[in-house]
N, C-alpha and C positions, 0 to 999 in steps of 0.2 A: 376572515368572517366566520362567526362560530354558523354550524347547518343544526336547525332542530330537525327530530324527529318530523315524519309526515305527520299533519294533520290536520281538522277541519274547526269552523267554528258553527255552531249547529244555531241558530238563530231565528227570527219570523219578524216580521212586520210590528206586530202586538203581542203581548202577554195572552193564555190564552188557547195559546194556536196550534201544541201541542210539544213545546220542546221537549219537555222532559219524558214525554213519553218514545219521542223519537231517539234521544238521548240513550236512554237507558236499554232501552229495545238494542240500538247497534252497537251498547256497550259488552252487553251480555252473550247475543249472539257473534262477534266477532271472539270476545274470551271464547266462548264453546268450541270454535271455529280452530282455536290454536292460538291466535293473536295475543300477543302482548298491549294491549290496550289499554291506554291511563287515563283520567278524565281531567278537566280543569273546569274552573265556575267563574265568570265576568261578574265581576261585581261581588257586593258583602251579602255573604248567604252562607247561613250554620250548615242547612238542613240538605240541601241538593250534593254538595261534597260526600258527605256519608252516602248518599242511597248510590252516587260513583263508585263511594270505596266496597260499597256492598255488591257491587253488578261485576267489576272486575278486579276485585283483590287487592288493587293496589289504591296509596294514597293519592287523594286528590284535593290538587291546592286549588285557592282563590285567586283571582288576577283582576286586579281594580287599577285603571289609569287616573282613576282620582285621587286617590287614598294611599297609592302606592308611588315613590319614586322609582322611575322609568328603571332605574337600575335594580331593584327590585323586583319588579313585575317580570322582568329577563331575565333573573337570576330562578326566578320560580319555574318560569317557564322552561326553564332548561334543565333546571332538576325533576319536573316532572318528564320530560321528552327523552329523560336516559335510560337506554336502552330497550326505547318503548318503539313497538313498530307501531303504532298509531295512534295520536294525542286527540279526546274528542272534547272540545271547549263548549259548555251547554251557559248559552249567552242569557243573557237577563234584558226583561221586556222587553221593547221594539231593536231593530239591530242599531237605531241611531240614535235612540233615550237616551240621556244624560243628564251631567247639571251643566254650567256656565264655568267650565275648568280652562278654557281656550283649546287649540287644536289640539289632538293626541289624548287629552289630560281630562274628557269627560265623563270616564266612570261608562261608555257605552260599550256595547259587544262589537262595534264597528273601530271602535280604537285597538283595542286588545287584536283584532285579526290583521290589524293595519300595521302594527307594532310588532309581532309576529310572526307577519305575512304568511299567515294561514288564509286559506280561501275559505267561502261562508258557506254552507247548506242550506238551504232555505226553508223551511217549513210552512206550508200556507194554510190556514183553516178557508178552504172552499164553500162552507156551509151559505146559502143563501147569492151567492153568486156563480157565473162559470165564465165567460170571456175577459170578464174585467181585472179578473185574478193575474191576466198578464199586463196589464197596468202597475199593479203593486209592484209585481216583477222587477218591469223595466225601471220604474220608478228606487226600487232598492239599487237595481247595479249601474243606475246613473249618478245617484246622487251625491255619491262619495268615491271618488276617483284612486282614492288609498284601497280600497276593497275589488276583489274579485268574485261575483255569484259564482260560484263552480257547478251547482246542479241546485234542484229544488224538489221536494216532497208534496205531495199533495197531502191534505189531511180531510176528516168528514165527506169525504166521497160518497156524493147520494146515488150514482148508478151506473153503469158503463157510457151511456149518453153522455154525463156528467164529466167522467174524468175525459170522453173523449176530445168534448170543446174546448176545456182549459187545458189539457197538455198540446192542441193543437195551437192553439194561441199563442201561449207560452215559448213554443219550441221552435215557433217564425220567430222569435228574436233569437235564435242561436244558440237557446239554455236549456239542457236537458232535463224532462222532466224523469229522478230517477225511481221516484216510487207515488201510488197512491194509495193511503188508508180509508179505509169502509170505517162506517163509524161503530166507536165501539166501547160504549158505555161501562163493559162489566171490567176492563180493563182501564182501573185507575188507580192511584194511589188514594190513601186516608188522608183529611184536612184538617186542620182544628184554626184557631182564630190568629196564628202565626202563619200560616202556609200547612203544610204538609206535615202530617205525624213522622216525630223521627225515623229512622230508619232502626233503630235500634228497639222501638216499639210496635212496627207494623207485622202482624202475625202473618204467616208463611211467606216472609219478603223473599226468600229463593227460589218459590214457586212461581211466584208472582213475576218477580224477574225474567226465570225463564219461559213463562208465558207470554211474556212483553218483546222476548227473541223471538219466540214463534212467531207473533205477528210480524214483525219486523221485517222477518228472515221472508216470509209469503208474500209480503206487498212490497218491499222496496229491494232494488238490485245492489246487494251487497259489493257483490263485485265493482260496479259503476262507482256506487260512494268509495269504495278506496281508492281507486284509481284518481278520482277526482282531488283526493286529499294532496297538499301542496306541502313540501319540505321549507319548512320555515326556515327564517335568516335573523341572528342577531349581527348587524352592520357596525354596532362600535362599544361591542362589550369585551370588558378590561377583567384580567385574573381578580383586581379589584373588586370589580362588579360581580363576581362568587363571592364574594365573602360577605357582602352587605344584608344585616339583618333587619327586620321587621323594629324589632323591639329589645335592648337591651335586657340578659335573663335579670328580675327583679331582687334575683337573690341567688346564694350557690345551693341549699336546698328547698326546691319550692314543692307544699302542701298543696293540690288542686282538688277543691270536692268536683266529683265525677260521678252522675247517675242517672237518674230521670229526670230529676228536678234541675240536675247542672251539667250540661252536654255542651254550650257553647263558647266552643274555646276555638277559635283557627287555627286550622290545623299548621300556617306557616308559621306563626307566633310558637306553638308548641318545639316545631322542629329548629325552629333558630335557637330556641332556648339550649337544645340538648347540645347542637352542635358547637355552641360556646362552652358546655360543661356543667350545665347545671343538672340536679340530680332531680326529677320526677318525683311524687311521690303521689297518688291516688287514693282518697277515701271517699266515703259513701254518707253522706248527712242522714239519706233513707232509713240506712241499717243504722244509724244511731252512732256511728264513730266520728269521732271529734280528730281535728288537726296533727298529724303525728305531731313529738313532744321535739323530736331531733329535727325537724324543720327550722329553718329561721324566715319565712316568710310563709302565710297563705291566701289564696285566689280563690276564692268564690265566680265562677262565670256565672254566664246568663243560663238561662233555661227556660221551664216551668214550673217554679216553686206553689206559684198561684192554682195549679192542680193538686200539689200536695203540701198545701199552708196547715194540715189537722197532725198529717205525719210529725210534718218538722217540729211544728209547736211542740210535739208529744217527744221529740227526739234530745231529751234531756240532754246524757253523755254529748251528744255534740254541741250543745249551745251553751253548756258548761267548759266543754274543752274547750269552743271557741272564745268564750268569755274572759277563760286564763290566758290561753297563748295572747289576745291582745294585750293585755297586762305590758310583756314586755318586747314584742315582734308586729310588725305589720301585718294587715292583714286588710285586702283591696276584694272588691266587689263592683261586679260589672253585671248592671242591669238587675234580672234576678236575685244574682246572690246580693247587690244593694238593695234591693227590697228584703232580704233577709236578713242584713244588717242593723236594719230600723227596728222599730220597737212593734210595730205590728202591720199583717197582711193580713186586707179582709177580700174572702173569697167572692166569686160573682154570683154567690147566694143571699149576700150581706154576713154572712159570718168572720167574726175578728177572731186571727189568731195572733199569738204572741210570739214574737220574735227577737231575735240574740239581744236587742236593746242596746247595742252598741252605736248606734246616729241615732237621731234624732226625727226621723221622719215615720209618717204612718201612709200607707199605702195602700188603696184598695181598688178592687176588680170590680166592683158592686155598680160601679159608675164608669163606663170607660169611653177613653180620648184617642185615638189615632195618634202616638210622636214616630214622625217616620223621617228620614233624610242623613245624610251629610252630614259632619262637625268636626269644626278646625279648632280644637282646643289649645288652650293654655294653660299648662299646670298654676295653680295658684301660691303653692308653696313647693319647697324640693322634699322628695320623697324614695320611695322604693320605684317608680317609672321615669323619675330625671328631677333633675335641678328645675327649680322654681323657673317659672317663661320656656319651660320647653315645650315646645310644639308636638301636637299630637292628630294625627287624623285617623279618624273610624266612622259610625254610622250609628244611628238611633233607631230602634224599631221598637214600639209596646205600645200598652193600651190601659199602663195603669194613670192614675189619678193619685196625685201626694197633696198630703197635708204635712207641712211641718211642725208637729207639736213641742220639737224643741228646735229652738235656732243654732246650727252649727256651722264652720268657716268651709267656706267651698272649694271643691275640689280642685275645679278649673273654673276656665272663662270660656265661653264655643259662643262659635257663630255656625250657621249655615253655611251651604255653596253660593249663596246667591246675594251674600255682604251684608247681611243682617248684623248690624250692633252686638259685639260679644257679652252674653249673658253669664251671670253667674250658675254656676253645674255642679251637682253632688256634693258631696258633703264633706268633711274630714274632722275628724275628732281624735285627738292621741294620737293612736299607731293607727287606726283604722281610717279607710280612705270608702268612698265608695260612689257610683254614676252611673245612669242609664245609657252613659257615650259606652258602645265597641269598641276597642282599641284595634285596628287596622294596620297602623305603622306608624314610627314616627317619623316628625318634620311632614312633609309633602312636594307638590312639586314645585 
């Protein structure tokens, strides 16, 4: 039986309630501390892995029991837990949110610690209750018999009366209460209409950080949260099961634009690619550089282009470069960079700008939609991601609104988690591919 690294899954009841503040808070103050400490993220999330890799140096994967075969998800989890003295997993919404995947396989922070056998930290936003908060308690470490509550956080702490009802409540059922937060407003991160401003654009984020240890380190007993943290177990993982990737590399040299506008890329998809041998290559659309020329494939990720749709339009060199290199090489766009593939994005001012013109669809911010969920694709023809019918699972998040003012063959076929009829998805024209579906891994479970 392989032994992970100790560690915990940091979770709550609801979105909300403070994880990532509690997160990143015992991220930074155990790094300060000396700790070897690496982070992981439950579920598909760009933004929360960087502000990990920024709090304690090292990388930090995604871990989805949806989206991921099981052998994956372990194989991640165990290259994040090498030679880490302690893994902190910052869960997504409530600790039992899911879809309809069956047991193990719901995309929940309660699957990932069950799978792992990390214990969970609890985090509770106490604001507007105090006895009842050991209700929610007992009700998280009953209702899933895979999971163990190992200790719990208080958050929004209105006054010493406060924390002392609900840590007395709470700690009659047996669970220690190890820390409680005062509330504390000037200590938060920046948001914009995806979640949270990158980490790579939030100004004094190491300040910030280390402010986020201070509190941490004052209300909750560090000591207690390691102690609490549980040595995880993979029970039937195969030298096999190392070597299993995400995503086959697309190509042996792959072109990635990389900047403000195009940041989301997972970070395991990236490192399966190297570790098969593909060769990296980094440009910037912002600064106006087009596709290196010695590439044979480029990837446009998601981002926010729709903040900088004046730049790009104006970003000649690169929608000329990319204009050629389609000519005779692939070239695929996920979310974002397929809104920049189209022929135009208009921003949430109503202004149109002009785009590489390579698909056929026009995009705008001026109007917007909520697509959020799941999707079990199937490629529609073979390509640079697999043979025509291969299976694909990722996630959908934006808020644009398409018109297709030219009709082009689609990319794939997706459904939902929840058995919706597979619909036609993104577009493909020539070498160019493109889709608002994340790519997560392929197959599923």
């Amino acid at each position: 039986m392989d032994r992970l690294a100790h560690g915990l899954v940091i979770a709550a009841p609801r979105s909300g309630s403070g994880k990532t503040l509690l997160t990143l808070g015992l991220m930074r103050a155990f790094k300060n501390a000396g700790f070897k400490v690496t982070g992981a993220k439950c579920g598909p999330d760009y933004i929360d892995p960087a502000f990990h890799a920024a709090a304690t140096g090292q990388q930090s994967f995604n871990l989805d029991s949806f989206a991921m075969p099981p052998s994956l998800l372990t194989s991640l989890a165990l290259e994040t837990a090498k030679d880490s003295d302690l893994v902190l997993c910052e869960g997504l919404m409530g600790l039992f949110d899911g879809v309809p995947g069956g047991e193990g396989h719901s995309g929940s922070s309660a699957d990932v610690a069950a799978t792992l056998d990390w214990p969970v930290l609890l985090i509770l936003d106490i604001s507007g209750q105090s006895q009842t908060a050991a209700a929610l308690v007992k009700g998280c470490a009953t209702f899933d018999p895979r999971i163990k509550i190992a200790g719990v956080v208080l958050n929004r702490v209105g006054s010493e009366r406060h924390r002392a009802l609900v840590t007395g409540a709470i700690e009659a059922l047996g669970i220690k209460v190890l820390g409680a937060l005062p509330r504390a407003e000037a200590i938060r991160l920046p948001e914009r209409h995806l979640g949270l401003v990158q980490a790579s654009e939030t100004a004094g984020l190491d300040a910030l950080l280390d402010a986020m240890a201070q509190f941490i380190s004052t209300h909750v007993d560090l000591k207690a949260v390691r102690a609490c943290a549980g040595e995880g177990s993979l029970s039937s993982f195969t030298q096999r099961d190392r070597e299993v990737l995400a995503l086959p590399p697309p190509g042996q040299k792959i072109a990635i634009a990389r900047d403000e506008a195009f940041s989301f890329l997972y970070p395991h998809i990236l490192s399966g690619w190297r570790k098969r041998g593909a060769e990296i290559t980094f440009f910037s659309p912002l600064a106006n550089e087009g596709p290196p020329q010695d590439c044979n494939i480029c990837w446009l990720p998601g981002g926010y282009p729709e903040l900088h749709a004046g730049r790009l339009a104006a970003a000649t060199r690169f929608l000329s470069g990319l204009q050629d290199f389609a000519q005779t090489r692939p070239v695929h766009g996920e979310c974002g960079g397929f809104m920049v593939l189209g022929q135009s994005l208009t921003d949430k001012d109503g202004h149109e700008h002009r785009m590489a013109g390579l698909l056929g669809g026009d995009f705008s911010f001026a109007t917007r939609k909520l697509h959020l969920g799941y999707r079990d694709a199937r490629l529609a023809s073979s390509g640079p991601l697999g043979a025509k019918d291969t299976r694909l699972r990722g996630h959908e998040f934006h808020y644009a609104t398409t018109v297709d003012s030219e009709r082009d063959a689609p990319f794939a076929f997706v459904r939902d988690a929840y058995g919706s009829p597979e619909q036609a998805s993104g577009a493909r024209r020539g070498n160019v591919t493109g889709s608002f579906f994340h790519v997560i891994a392929a197959g599923g479970n």
